[in-house]
RODO-2510 file (C-alpha; in nm, 4 decimals, decimal comma):
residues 479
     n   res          X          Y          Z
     1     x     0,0000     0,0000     0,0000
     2     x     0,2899     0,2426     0,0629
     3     x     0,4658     0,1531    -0,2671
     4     x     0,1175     0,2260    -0,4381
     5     x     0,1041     0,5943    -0,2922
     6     x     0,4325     0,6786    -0,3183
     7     x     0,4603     0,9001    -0,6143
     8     x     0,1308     1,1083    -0,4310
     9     x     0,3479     1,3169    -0,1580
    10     x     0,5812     1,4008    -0,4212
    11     x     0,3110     1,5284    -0,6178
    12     x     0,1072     1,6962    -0,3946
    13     x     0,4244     1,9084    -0,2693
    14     x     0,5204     2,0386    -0,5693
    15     x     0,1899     2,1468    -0,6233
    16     x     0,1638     2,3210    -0,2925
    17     x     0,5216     2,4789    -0,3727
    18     x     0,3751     2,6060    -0,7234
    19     x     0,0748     2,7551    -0,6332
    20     x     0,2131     2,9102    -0,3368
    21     x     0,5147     3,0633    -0,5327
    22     x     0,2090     3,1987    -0,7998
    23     x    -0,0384     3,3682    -0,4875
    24     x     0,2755     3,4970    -0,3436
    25     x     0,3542     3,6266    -0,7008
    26     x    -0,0192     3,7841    -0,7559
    27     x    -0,0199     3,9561    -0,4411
    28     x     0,3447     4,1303    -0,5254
    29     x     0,2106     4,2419    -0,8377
    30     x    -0,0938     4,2919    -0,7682
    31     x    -0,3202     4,0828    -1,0003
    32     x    -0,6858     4,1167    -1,1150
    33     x    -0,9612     3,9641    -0,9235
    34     x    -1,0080     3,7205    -1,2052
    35     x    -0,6638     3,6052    -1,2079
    36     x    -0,6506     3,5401    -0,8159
    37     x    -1,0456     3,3559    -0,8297
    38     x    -0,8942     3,1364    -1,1435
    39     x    -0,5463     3,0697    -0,9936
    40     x    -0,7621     2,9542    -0,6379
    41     x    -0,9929     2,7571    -0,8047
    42     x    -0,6958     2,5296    -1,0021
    43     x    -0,5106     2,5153    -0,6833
    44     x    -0,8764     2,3371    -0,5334
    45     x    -0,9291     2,1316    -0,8440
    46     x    -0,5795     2,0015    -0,8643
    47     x    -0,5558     1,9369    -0,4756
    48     x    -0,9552     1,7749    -0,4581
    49     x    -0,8416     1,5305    -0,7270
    50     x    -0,5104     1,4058    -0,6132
    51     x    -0,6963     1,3508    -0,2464
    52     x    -0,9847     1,1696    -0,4382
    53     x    -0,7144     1,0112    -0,6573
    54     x    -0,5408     0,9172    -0,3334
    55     x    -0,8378     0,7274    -0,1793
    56     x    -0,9340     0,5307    -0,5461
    57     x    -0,5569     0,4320    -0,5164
    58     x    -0,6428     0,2525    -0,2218
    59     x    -0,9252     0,0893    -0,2948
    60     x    -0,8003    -0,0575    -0,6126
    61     x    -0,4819    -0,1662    -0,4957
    62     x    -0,6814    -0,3648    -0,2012
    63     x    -0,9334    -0,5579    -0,4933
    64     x    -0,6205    -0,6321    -0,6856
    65     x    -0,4897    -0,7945    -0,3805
    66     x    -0,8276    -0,9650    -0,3177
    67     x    -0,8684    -1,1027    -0,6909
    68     x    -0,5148    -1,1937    -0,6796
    69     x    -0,6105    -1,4355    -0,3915
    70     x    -0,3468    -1,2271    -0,1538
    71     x    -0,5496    -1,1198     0,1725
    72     x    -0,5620    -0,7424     0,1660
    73     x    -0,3241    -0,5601     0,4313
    74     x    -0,4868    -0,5558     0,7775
    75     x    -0,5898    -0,1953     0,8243
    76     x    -0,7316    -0,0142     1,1834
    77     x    -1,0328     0,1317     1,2147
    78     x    -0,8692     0,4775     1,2503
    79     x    -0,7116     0,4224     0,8975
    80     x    -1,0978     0,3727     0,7686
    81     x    -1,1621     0,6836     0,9474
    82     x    -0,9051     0,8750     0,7782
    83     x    -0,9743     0,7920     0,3936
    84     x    -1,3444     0,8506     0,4681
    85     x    -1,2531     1,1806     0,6031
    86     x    -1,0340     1,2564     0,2769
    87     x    -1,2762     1,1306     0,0538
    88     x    -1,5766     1,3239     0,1652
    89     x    -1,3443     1,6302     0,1847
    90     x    -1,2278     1,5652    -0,1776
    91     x    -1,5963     1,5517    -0,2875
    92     x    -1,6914     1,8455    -0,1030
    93     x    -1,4367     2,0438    -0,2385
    94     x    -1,4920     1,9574    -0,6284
    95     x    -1,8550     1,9941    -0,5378
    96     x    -1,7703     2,3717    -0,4008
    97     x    -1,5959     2,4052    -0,7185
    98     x    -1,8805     2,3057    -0,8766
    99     x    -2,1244     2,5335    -0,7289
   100     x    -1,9038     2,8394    -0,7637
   101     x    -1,7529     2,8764    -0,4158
   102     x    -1,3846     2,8625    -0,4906
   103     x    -1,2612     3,0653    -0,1891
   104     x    -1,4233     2,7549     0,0095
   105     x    -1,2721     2,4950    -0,1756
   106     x    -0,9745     2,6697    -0,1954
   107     x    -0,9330     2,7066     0,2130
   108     x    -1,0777     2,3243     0,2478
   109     x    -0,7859     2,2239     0,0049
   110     x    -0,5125     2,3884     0,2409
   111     x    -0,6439     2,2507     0,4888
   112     x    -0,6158     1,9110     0,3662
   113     x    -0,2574     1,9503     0,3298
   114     x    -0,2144     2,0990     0,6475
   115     x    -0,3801     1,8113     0,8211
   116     x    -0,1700     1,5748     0,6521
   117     x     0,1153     1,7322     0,7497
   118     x     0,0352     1,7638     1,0896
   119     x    -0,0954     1,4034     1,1259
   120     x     0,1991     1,2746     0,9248
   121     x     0,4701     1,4858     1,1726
   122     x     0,2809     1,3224     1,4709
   123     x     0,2966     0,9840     1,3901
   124     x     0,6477     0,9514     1,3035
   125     x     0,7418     1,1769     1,6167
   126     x     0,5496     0,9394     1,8269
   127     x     0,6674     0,6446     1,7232
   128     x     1,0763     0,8616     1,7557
   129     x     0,9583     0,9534     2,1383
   130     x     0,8549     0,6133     2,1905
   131     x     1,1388     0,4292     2,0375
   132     x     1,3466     0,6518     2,1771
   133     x     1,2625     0,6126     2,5363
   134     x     1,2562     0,2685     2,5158
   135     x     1,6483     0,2651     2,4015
   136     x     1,7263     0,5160     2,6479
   137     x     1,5983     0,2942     2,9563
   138     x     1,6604    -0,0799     2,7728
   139     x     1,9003    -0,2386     3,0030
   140     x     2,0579    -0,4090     2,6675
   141     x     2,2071    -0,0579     2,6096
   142     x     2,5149     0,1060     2,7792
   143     x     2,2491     0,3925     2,8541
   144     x     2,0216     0,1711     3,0527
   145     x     2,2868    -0,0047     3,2208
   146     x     2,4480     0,3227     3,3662
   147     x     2,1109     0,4759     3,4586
   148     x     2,0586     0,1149     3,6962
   149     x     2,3905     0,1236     3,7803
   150     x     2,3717     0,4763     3,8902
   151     x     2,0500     0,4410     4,0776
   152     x     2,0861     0,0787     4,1742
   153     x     1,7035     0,0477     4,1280
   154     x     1,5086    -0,2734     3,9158
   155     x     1,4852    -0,3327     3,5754
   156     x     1,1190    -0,3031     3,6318
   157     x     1,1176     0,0561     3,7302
   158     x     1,2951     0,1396     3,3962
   159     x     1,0669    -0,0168     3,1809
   160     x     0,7762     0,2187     3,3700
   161     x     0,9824     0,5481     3,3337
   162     x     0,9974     0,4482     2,9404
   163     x     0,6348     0,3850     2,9475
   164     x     0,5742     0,6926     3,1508
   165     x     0,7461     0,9353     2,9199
   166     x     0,6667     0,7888     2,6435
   167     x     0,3132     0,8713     2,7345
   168     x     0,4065     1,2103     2,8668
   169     x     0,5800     1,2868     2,5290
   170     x     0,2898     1,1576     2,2959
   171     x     0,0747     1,4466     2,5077
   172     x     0,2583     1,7149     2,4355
   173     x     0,2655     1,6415     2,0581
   174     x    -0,0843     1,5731     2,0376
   175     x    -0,1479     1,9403     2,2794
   176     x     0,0998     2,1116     1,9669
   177     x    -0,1218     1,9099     1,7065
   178     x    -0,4482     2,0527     1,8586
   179     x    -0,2802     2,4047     1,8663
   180     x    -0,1663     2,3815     1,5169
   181     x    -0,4810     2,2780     1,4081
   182     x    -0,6765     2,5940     1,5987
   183     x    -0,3492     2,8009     1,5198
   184     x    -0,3677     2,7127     1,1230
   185     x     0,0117     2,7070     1,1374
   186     x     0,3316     2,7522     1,3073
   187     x     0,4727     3,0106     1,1236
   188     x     0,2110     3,2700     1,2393
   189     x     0,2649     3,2467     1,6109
   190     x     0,5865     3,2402     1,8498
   191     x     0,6236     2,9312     2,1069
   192     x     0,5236     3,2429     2,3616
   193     x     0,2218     3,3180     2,2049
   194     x     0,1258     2,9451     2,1312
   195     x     0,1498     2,8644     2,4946
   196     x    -0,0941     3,2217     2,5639
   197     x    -0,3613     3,0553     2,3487
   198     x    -0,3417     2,7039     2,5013
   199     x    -0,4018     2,8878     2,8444
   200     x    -0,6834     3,0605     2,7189
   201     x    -0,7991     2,7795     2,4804
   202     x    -0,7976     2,5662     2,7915
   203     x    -0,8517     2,8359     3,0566
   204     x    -1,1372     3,0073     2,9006
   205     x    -1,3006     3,3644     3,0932
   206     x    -1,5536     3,1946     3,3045
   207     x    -1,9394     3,0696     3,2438
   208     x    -2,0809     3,4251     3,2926
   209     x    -2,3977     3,3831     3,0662
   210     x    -2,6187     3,0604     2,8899
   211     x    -2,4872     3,1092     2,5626
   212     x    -2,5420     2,8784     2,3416
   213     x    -2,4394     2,8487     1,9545
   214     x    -2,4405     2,6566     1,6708
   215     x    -2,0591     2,6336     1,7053
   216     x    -2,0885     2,6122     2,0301
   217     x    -2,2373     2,2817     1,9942
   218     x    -2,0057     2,1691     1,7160
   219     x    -1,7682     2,2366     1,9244
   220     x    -1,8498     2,0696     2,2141
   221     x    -1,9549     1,7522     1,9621
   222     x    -1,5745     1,7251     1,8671
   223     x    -1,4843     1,7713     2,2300
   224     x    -1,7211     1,4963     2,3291
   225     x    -1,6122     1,2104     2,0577
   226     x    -1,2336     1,3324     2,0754
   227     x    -1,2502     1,2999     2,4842
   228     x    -1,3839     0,9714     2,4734
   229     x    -1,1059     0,8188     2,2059
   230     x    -0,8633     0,9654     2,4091
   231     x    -1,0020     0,8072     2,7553
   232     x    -0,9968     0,4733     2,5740
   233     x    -0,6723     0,5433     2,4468
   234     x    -0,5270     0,5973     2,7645
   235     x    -0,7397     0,3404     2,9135
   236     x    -0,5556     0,0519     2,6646
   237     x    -0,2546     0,2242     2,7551
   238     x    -0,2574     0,2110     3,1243
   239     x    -0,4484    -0,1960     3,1442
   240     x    -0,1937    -0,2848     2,8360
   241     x     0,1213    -0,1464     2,8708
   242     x     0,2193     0,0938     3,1885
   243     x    -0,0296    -0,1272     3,5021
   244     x     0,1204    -0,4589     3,3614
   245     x     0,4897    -0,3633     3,4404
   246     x     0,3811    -0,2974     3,8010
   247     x     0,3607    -0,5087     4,0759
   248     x    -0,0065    -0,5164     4,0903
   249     x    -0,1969    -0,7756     4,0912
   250     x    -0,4747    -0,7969     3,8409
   251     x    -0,8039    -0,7219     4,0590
   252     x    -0,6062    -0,3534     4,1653
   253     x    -0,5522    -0,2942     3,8039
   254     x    -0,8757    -0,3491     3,6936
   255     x    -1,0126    -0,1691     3,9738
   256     x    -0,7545     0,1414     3,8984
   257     x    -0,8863     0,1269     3,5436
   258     x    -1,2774     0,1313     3,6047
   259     x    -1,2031     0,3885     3,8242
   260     x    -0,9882     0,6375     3,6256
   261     x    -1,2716     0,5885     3,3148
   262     x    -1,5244     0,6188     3,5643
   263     x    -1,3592     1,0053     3,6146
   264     x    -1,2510     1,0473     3,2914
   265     x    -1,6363     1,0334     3,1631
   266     x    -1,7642     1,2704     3,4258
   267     x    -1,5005     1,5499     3,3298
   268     x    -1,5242     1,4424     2,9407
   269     x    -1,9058     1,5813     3,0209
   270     x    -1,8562     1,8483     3,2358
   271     x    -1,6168     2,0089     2,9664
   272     x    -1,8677     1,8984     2,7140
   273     x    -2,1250     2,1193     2,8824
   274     x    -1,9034     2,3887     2,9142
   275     x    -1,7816     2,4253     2,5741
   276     x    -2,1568     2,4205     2,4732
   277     x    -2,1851     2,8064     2,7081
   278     x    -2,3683     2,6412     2,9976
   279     x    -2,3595     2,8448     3,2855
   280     x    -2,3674     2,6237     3,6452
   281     x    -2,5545     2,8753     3,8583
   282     x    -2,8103     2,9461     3,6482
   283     x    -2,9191     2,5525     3,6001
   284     x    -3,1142     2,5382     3,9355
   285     x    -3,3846     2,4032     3,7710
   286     x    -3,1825     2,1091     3,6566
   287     x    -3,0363     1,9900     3,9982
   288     x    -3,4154     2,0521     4,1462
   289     x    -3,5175     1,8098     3,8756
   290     x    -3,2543     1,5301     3,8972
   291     x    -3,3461     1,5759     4,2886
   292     x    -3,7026     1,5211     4,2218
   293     x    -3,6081     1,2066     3,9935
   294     x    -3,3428     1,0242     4,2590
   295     x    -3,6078     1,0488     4,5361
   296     x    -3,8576     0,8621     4,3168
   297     x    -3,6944     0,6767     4,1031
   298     x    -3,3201     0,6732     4,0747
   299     x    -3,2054     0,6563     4,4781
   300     x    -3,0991     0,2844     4,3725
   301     x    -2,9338     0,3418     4,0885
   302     x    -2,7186     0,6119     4,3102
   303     x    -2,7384     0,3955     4,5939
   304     x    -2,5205     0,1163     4,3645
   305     x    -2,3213     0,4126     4,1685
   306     x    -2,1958     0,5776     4,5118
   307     x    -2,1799     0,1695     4,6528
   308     x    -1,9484     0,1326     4,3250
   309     x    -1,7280     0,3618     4,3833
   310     x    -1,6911     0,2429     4,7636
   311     x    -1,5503    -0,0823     4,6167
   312     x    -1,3380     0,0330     4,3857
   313     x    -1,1762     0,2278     4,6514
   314     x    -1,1824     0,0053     4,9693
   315     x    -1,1617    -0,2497     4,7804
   316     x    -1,3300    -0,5498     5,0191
   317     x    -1,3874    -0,7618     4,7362
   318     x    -1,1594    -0,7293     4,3964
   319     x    -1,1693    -0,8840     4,0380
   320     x    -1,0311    -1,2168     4,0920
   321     x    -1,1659    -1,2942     4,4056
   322     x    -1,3835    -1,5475     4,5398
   323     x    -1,6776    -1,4611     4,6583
   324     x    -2,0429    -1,5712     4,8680
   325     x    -2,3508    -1,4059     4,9272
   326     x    -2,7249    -1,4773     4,9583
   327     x    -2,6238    -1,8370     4,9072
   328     x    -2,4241    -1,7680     4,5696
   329     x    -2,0500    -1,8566     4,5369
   330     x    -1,8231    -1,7573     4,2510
   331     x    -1,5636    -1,5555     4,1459
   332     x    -1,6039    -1,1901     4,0635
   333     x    -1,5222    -1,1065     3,6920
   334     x    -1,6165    -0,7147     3,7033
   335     x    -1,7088    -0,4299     3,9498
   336     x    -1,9165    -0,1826     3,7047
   337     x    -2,1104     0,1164     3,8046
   338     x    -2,4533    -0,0358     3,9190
   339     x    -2,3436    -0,3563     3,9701
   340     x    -2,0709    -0,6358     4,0305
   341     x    -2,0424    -0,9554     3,8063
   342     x    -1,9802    -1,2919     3,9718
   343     x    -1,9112    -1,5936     3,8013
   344     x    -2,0632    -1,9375     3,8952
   345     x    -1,9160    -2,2867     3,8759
   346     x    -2,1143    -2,3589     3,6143
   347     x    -2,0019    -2,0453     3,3800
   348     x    -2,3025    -1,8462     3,4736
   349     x    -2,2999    -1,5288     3,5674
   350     x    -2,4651    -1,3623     3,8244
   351     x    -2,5307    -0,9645     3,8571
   352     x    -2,5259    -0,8706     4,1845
   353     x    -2,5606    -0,4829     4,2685
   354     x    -2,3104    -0,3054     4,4718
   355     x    -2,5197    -0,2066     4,7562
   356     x    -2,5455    -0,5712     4,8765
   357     x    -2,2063    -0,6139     4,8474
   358     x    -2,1556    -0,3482     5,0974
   359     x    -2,4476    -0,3802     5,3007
   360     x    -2,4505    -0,7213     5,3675
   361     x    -2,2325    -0,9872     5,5250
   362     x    -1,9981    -1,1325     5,2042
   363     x    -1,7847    -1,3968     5,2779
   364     x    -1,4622    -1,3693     5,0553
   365     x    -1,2388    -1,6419     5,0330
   366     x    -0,9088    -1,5212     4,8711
   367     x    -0,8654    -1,2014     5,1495
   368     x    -0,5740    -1,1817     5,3231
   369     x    -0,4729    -1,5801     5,2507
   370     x    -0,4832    -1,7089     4,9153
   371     x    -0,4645    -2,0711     5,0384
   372     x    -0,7676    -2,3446     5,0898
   373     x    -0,8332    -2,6110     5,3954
   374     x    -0,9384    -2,9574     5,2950
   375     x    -1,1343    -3,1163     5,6047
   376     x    -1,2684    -3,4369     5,5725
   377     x    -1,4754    -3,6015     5,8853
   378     x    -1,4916    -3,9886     5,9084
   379     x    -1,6479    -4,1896     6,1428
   380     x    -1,5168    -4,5513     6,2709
   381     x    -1,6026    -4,8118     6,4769
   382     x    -1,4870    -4,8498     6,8027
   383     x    -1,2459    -5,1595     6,7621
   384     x    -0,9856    -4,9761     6,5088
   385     x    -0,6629    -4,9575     6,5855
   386     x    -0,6643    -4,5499     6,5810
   387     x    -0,2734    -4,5315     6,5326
   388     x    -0,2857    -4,7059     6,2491
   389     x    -0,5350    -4,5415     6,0546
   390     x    -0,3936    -4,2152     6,1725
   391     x    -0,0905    -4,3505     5,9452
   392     x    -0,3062    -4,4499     5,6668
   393     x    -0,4965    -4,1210     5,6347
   394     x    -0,1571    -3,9164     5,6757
   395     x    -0,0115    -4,1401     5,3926
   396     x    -0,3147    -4,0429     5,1790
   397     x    -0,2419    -3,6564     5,2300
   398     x     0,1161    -3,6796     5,1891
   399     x     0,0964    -3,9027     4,9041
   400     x    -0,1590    -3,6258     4,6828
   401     x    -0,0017    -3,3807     4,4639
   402     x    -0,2509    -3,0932     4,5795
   403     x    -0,1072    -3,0674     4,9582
   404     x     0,1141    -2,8276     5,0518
   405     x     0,3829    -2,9796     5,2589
   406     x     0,3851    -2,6938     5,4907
   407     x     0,1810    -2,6409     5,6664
   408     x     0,1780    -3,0314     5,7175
   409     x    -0,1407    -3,2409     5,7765
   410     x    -0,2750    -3,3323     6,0878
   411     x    -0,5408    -3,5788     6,2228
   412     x    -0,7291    -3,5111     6,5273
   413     x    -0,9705    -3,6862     6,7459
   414     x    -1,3109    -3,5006     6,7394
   415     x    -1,5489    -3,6690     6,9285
   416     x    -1,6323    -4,0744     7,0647
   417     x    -1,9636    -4,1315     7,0230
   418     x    -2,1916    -4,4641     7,0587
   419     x    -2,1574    -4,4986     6,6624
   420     x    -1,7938    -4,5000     6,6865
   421     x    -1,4609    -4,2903     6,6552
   422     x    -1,4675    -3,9812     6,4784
   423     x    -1,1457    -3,8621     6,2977
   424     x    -1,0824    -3,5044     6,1658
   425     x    -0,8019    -3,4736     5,8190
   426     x    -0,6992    -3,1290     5,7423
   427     x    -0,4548    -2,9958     5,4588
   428     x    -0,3880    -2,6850     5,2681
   429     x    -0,3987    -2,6525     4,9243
   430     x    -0,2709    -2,3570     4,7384
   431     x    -0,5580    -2,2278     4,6469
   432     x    -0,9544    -2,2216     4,7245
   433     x    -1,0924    -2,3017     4,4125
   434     x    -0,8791    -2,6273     4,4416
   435     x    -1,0280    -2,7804     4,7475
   436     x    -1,3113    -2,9582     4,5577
   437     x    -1,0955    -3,1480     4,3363
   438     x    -0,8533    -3,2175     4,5904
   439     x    -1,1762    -3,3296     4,8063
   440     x    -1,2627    -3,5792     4,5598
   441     x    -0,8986    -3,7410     4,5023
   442     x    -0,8986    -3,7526     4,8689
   443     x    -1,1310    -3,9544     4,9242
   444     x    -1,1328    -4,1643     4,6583
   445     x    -0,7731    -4,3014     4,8020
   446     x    -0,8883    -4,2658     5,1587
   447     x    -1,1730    -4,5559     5,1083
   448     x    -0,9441    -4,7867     4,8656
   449     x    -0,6474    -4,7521     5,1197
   450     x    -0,8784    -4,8240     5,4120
   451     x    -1,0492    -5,1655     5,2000
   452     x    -0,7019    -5,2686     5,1227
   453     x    -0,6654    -5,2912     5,4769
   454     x    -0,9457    -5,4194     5,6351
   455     x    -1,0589    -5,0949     5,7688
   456     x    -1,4391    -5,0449     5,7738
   457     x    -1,6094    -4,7124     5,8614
   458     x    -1,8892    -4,6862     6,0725
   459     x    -2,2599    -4,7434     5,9864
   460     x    -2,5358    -4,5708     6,1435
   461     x    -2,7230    -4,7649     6,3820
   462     x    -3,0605    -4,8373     6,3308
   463     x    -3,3744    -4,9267     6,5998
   464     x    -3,6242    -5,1168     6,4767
   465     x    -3,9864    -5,2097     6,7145
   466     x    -4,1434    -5,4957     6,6826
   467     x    -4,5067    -5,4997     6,8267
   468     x    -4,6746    -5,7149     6,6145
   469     x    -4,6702    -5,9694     6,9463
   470     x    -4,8455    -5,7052     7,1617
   471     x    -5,1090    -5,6669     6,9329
   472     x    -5,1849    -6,0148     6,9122
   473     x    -5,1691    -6,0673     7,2907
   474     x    -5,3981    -5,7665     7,2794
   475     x    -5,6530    -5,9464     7,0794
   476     x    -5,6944    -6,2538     7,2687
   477     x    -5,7909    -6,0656     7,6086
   478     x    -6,0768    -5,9103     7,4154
   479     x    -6,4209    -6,0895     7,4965
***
């Protein structure tokens, strides 16, 4: 695909470079209106076409690749985005053209080119910042070895400084992206006055009045669909490349990430809002109606958002763990914002809302100690030889796989009753959702070790009355 558009930049810059070099020469001289209106419209025609040539390109070289029986080149979603975007402006320019406004196709055409540039400058910078950090840190370089040396700190820690600026380094060039794309272009503005309009691009002079425009909301439409990609951008970023080179584990990651999105959408909004001229004190009648609407109708869902939040930071329960409540057992798979995920044994799931994870009693297995008890109770008669199948059921625990060697398993006398002896075995496993399994191999060996013995367990005893004789006796009195 590259090869195929490589004689386009070429093309298009030497275009650029001529039409430039002829407005620059019209305004010295000082032109007719006709001449300036003719030279602007060729400039859009010639520009429109190579962008519409640009995108055909593409498409034909991916059926040739299709018919050929090659599979086309895998291409992102944010590649589709961008020769749509071309496509429709390449249209809407020779359609300008078309209709007679050439001063609009003309400043559409520029600012195709200036797009490209500034798109084109940003990708190969990140990908320089990024590359760049990672040699700097890589402990396979002299660079990385003197920084650990020098420090005397973990590989680990490296790796998340590269991340880290990386990340910090891909902001600032998409911050000078935004303000060349508001600015129009570098040239016309000093770093000093560039960093003057991002404070009052981003500053602003205060919500004094409801004003709302129809650029207004334009505006605040790009803010909105811009915020989110970049609070899923960063979101992939943190649960994909900077949280796994932590020492986490994976239930405080995922609970760091729900959380930071959780924020990121309430700001993404807020600054949506005010973009659009909304003024906060003057929407009274808004917070009296959401009022109105939580005490009738929506206290639960803020009773599970607020419980949410609770349990993200807390943290009693986390992803991963295992949980029980109301008689249901699993593990949890995701803490949203109304309500908490558990999966069952059986690969259900259960949706369980927040507020009963926090307002009742949840029993969670994996808190504090990771490792499972297997107890089994067994009841003998009263003529064993209690050493010996002390020996027998240790040999059984020792013997399986599952058992942790330390702490070691034990056997202990629980109670004599009339039905006979009864005998407690305990062992740790290394984790709770092993103890049914191990359960099952227990036991299994336990009763074929115990008949290849001679060992029989108890049976209940049972009392059966016989009064069939009585009634008979009974019957013979009578007259």
């Amino acid at each position: 695909m590259a090869t195929a558009l490589k004689p386009f930049p070429p093309i298009t810059a030497l275009l650029v470079f001529i039409f430039q070099t002829a407005e620059a020469y019209n305004y010295s001289v000082g032109t007719s209106l006709s001449t300036t209106i003719f030279a602007n419209g060729l400039t859009a025609l010639l520009i429109g076409s190579t962008a519409l040539a640009i995108s055909m390109r593409t498409n034909r070289v991916r059926r040739r690749m299709a018919l050929a029986g090659t599979p086309p080149e895998a291409r992102s979603t944010l590649v589709g985005l961008i020769q749509m975007a071309l496509t429709l402006t390449a249209v809407a320019i020779l359609l300008s053209l078309v209709i007679g406004y050439v001063a609009l196709a003309r400043f559409m055409s520029y600012e195709v080119i200036w797009c490209g540039i500034l798109f084109g400058s940003f990708y190969f910078l990140s990908h320089l910042v990024n590359d760049g950090c990672e040699s700097l840190f890589s402990t396979s370089n002299s660079s990385g070895k003197r920084i650990q040396n020098s420090l005397n700190i973990d590989e680990r820690y490296l790796q998340q400084a590269a991340t880290l600026l990386a990340a910090i380094g891909k902001t600032l060039l998409i911050l000078f992206v935004a303000l060349a794309l508001l600015n129009g272009t570098f040239a016309s503005s000093t770093p000093i006055e560039l960093v003057q309009k991002a404070i009052e691009f981003w500053g602003g002079k205060g919500l004094e009045s409801l004003n709302i425009v129809p650029a207004h909301m334009v505006n605040a439409l790009v803010c909105l669909f811009v915020g989110i990609y970049a609070l899923r951008s960063v979101r992939r970023w943190l649960d994909n490349d900077f949280l796994p080179k932590t020492t986490m584990d994976v239930g405080m990651r995922v609970s760091l990430v729900t959380l930071f999105s959780n924020i990121g959408y309430v700001l993404i909004i807020l600054l949506t809002l005010s973009i659009m001229g909304l003024q906060w004190n003057k929407l009274a009648w808004i917070v009296s109606a959401l009022s109105v609407g939580i005490g009738f109708g929506l206290q639960e869902i803020v009773k599970n958002f607020i419980s949410g939040l609770i349990l993200l930071t807390e943290r009693p329960v986390k992803v991963g763990d295992l949980v029980s409540i109301s008689g249901i057992e699993g593990d949890i798979r995701r803490i949203n914002v109304r309500a908490t995920e558990i999966q069952l044994g059986d690969k259900s799931t259960v949706i369980v809302p927040n507020s009963q994870l926090i307002s009742q009693n949840v029993r969670n297995a994996t808190m504090g100690n990771a490792q499972g008890v297997v107890t089994i109770l067994l009841t003998f008669p009263l003529d064993i030889d209690p050493v010996r199948v002390r020996e027998i059921l240790l040999e059984v625990y020792n013997e399986n796989e599952r058992i942790l060697e330390t702490p070691e398993p034990s056997v202990s006398f629980k109670d004599l009753t009339p039905q006979g002896i009864v005998l407690s075995v305990t062992g740790n496993v290394a984790g709770q959702r092993q103890i049914s399994g191990a359960k099952s191999d227990l036991l299994f060996d336990i009763l074929t070790r115990l008949r290849k013995e001679g060992i029989m367990l108890s049976t209940p005893q049972t009392m059966i009355i016989e009064r069939r004789q009585h009634a008979a006796a009974a019957e013979e009195q009578m007259p």
